[in-house]
C-alpha positions as CSV (number, residue, x, y, z in Angstrom):
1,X,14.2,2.3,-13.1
2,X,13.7,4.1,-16.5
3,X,11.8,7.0,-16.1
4,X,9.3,8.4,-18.9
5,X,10.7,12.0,-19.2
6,X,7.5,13.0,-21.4
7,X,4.9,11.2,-19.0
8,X,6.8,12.9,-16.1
9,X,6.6,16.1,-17.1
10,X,2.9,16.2,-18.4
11,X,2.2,15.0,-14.9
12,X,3.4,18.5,-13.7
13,X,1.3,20.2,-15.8
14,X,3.6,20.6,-19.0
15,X,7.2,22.3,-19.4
16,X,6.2,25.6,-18.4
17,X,5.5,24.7,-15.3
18,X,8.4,22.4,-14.7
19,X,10.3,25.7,-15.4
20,X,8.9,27.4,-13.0
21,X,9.6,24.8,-10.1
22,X,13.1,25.5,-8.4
23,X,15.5,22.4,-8.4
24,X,14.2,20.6,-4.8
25,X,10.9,20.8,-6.1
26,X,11.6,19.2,-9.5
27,X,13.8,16.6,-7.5
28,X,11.3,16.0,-4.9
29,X,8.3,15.3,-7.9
30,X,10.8,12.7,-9.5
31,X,11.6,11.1,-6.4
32,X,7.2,10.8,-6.1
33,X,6.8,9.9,-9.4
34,X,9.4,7.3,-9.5
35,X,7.4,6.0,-6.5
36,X,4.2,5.9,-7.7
37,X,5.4,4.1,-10.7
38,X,7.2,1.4,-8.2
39,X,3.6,1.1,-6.1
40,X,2.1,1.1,-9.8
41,X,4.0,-2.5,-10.9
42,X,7.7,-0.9,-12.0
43,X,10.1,-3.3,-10.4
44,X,13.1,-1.9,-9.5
45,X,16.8,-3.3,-9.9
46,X,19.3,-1.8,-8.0
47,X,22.3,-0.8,-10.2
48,X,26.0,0.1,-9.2
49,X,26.5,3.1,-7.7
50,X,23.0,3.7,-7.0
51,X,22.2,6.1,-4.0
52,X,19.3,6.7,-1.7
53,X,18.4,9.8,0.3
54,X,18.9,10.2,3.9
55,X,16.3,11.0,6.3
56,X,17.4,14.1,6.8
57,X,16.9,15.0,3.2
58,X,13.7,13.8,3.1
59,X,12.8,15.5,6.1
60,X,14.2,18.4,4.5
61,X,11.6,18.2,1.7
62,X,8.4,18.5,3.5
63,X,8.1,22.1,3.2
64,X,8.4,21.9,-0.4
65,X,5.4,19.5,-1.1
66,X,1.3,20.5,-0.7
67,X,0.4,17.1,0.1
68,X,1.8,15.0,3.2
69,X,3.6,11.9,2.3
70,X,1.0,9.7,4.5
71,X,-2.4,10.8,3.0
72,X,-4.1,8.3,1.5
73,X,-4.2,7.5,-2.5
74,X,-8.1,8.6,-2.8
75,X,-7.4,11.8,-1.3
76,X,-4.6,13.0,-3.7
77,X,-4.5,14.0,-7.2
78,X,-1.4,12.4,-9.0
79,X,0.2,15.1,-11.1
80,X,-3.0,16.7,-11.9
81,X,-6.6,17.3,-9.8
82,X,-8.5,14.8,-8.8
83,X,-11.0,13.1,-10.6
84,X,-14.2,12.0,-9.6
85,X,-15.5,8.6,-8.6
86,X,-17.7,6.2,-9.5
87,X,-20.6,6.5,-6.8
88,X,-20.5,3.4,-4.8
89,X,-23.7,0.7,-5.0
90,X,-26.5,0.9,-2.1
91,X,-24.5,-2.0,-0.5
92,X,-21.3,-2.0,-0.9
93,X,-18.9,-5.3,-0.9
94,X,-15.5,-5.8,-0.6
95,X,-15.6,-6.9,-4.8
96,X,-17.2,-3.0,-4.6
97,X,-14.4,-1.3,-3.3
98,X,-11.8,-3.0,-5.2
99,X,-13.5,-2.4,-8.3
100,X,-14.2,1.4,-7.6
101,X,-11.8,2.3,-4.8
102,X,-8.7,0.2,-4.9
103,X,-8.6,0.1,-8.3
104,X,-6.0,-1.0,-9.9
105,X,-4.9,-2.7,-6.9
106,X,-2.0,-4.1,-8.9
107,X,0.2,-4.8,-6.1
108,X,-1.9,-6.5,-3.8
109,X,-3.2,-8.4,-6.5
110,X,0.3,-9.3,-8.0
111,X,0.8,-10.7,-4.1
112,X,-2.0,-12.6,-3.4
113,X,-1.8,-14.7,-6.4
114,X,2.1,-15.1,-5.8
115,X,0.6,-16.6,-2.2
116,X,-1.9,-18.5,-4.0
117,X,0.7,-20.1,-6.8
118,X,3.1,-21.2,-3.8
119,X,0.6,-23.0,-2.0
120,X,0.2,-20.3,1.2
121,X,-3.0,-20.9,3.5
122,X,-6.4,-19.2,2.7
123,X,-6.0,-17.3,5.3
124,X,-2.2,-15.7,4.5
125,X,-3.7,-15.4,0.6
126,X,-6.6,-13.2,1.7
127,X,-4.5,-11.6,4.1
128,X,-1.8,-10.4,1.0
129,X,-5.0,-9.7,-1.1
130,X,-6.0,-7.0,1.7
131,X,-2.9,-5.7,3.3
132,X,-2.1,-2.6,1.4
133,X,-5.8,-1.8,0.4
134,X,-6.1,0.7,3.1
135,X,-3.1,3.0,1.6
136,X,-6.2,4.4,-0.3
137,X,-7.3,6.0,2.6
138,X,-3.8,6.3,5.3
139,X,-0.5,5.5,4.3
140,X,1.0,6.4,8.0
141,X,0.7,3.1,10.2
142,X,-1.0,1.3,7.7
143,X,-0.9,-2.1,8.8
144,X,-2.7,-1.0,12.0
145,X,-5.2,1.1,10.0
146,X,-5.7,-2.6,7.6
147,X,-6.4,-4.6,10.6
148,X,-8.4,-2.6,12.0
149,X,-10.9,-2.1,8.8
150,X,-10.9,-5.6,8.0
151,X,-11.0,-7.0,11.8
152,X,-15.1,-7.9,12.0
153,X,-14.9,-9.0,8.8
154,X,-12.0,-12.0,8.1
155,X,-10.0,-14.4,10.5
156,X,-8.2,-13.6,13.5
157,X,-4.7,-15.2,11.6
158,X,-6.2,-12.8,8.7
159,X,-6.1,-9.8,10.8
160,X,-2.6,-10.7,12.5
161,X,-0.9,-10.8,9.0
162,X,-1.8,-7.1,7.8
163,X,-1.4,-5.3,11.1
164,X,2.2,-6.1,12.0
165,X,3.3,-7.2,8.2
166,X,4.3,-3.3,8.3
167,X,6.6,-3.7,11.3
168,X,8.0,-6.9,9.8
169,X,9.1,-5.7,6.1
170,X,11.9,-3.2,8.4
171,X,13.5,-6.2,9.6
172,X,15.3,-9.0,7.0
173,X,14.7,-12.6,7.4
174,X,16.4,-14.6,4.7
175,X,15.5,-17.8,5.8
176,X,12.1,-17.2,5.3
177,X,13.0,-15.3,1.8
178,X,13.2,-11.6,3.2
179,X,15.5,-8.7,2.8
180,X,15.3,-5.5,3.1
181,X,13.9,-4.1,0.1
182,X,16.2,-1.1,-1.6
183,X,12.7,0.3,-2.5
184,X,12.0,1.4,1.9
185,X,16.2,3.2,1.5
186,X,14.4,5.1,-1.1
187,X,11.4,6.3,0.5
188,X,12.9,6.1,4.2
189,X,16.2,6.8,3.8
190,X,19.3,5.2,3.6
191,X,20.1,5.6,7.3
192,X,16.6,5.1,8.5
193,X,16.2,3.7,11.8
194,X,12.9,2.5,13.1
195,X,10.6,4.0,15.8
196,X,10.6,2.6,19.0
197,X,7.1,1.0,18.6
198,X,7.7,-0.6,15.8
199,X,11.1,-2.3,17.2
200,X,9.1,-3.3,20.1
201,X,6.0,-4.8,17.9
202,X,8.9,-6.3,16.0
203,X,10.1,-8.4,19.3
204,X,6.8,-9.2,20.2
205,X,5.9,-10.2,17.2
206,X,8.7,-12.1,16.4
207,X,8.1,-14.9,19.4
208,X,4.6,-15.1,18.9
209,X,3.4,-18.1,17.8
210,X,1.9,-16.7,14.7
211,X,4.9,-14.7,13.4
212,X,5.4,-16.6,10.1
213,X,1.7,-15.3,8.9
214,X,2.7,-11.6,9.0
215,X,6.1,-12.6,7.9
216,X,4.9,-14.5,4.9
217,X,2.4,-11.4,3.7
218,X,6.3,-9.4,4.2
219,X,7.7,-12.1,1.6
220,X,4.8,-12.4,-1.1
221,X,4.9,-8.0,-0.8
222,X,8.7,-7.7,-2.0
223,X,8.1,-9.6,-5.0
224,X,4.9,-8.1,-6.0
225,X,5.9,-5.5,-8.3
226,X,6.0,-6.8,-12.0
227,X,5.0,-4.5,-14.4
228,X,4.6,-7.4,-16.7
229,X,2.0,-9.4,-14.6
230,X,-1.6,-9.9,-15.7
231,X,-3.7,-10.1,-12.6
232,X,-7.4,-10.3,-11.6
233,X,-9.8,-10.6,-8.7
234,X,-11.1,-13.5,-10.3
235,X,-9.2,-16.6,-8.5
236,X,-10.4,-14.7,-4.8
237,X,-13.6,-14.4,-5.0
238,X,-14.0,-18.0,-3.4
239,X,-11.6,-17.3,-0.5
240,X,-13.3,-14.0,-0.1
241,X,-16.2,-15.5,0.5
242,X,-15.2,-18.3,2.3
243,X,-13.7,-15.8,4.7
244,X,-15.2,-12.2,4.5
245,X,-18.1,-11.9,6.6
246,X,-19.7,-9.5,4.1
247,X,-22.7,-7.1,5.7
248,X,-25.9,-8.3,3.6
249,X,-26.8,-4.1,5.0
250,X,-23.6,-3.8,3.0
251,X,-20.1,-2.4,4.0
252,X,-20.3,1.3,5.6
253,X,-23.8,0.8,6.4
254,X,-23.9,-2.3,9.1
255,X,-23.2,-0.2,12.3
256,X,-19.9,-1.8,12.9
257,X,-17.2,-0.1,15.1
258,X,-15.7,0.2,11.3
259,X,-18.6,1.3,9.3
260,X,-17.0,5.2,9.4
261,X,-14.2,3.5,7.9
262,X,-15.8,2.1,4.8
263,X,-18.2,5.4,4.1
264,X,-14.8,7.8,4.2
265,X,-13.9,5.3,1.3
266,X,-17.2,5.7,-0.4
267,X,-17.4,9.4,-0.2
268,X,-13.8,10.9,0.5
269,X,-15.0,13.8,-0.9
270,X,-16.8,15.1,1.6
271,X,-16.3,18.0,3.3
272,X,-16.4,16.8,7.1
């Protein structure tokens, strides 16, 4: 990845601060920028001699950042404060919160229509339009955290796909088009094993009748970070409304065992 050595360091706040950061802390931002700019659309191609942390190094960073590595997107500003959002309408729909929440959504979009181009059910297509939405909000056991926000809303298959597509992306599967991407040695670590529950959702998972619907969100994921790509929400709409059962009280305000979900997206601001 080439990395914009101007854009970096006005993120920081400018040279004088970058000159005032020891040398983990300006390592640690560019290993958060480069990142962001992978979750942004920046595909990465691995080079020769490339190298990737170890957990222990990254575990050896946390003390040096102000921000956890699992808080959501919404509640963090990148390289500078946060700004503030767009109030949500009186009620909200899921074309709502991608407009003014999961904007730009790049990735997810990027893999749904690469679901959509090779044919993938309606189901697995809305599931890869969804899967990573909830990273706005938690980052740490996101696929449980998806499924869970979506599961009154979409199919059962639906809701399968996103919660155990995150144990599934540790695990290669090249005969269904997966390896392991270089981007998770990065941001795990090179020697980074998996916890015991996700080996054991893994296992169960992976003789369950409807493994190839999580597995198949894991394969339109790795390829879903062109920087190039011009995508919309425009070709969903129809599935998502074949398939979301959208609250006509609208979505934080229909007294679902979700709707707290759906208002910390409206208002993350808030103080409690």
């Amino acid at each position: 990845m080439e990395i914009d050595r101007r854009a970096f360091i006005a993120g920081l706040g400018g040279a004088a601060v970058v000159n005032l950061m020891d040398h983990e802390a300006r390592a640690d931002a560019l290993e958060d920028y480069a990142v962001e700019q992978l979750n942004a659309g920046a595909a990465q191609t691995p080079g020769a001699g490339q190298t990737f942390p170890t957990v222990a190094e990254l575990d050896a960073q946390i003390e040096t950042r102000p921000l956890r590595r699992g808080v959501g997107n919404l509640f963090v500003g990148r390289g500078e404060n946060v700004r503030r959002l767009k109030p949500m309408p009186a009620h909200p729909t899921l074309r709502d919160s991608f407009e003014l929440r999961f904007a730009p959504a790049n990735h997810v979009l990027q893999s749904a229509t690469r679901a959509l181009k090779t044919g993938m059910s309606e189901e697995i297509i809305l599931a890869c339009l969804l899967h990573d939405t909830i990273q706005a909000m938690m980052k740490t056991d996101h696929g449980w955290w998806g499924a869970q926000l979506y599961e009154p809303y979409v199919p059962e298959k639906t809701t399968f796909a996103i919660r155990y597509h995150q144990a599934l992306r540790f695990y290669a599967d090249p005969q269904a088009g997966y390896e392991y991407p270089d981007l998770y040695r990065r941001v795990f670590g090179v020697d980074y094993q998996p916890p015991p529950h996700i080996e054991a959702t893994y296992t169960m998972v992976r003789n369950h009748k409807w493994y190839m619907e999580p597995r198949l969100v894991t394969v339109n994921d790795l390829y879903a970070f062109d920087p190039t790509a011009v995508v919309s929400i425009e070709p969903f709409i129809d599935i998502m409304g074949r398939h979301f059962k959208q609250p006509k009280e609208g979505l934080g305000n229909d007294n679902s065992r979700v709707a707290h979900m759906w208002r910390t997206l409206a208002n993350p601001d808030a103080p409690l």
